[in-house]
N, C-alpha and C positions, 0 to 999 in steps of 0.2 A: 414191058407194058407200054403201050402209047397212050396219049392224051383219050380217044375215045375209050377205052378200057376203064382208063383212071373215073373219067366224068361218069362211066355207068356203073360203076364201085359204089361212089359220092352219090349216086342218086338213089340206089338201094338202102347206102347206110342213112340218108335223112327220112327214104320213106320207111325204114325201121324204130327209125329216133321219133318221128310223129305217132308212129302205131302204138309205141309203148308209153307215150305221155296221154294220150287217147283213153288205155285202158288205166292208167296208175287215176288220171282224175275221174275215169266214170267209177272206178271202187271209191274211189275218194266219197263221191256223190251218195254211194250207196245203190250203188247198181242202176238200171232202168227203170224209167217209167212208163210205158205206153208205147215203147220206141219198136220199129218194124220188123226185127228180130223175133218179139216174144208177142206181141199184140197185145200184150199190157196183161196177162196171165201167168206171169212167171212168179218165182218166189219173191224175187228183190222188191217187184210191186206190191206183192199182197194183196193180192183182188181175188 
């Protein structure tokens, strides 16, 4: 492996490490509110 190999290894495993701290605190929160996803009619909302 070289250095470019490596650095785009490292950049998948941080943008995995962000996606998964993303989804652990939006459950945390209690799902969405109003976010562009669902338009605010999902279950998590209750509307």
């Amino acid at each position: 492996m070289n250095i470019w190999d490596i650095l785009i290894c490292a950049a998948l495993a941080l943008a995995l490490a962000f996606a998964i701290v993303s989804c652990v605190r939006r459950k945390k929160r209690g799902g969405c509110c109003g976010c562009e996803e669902c338009s605010g009619f999902c279950q998590n909302c209750k509307k």
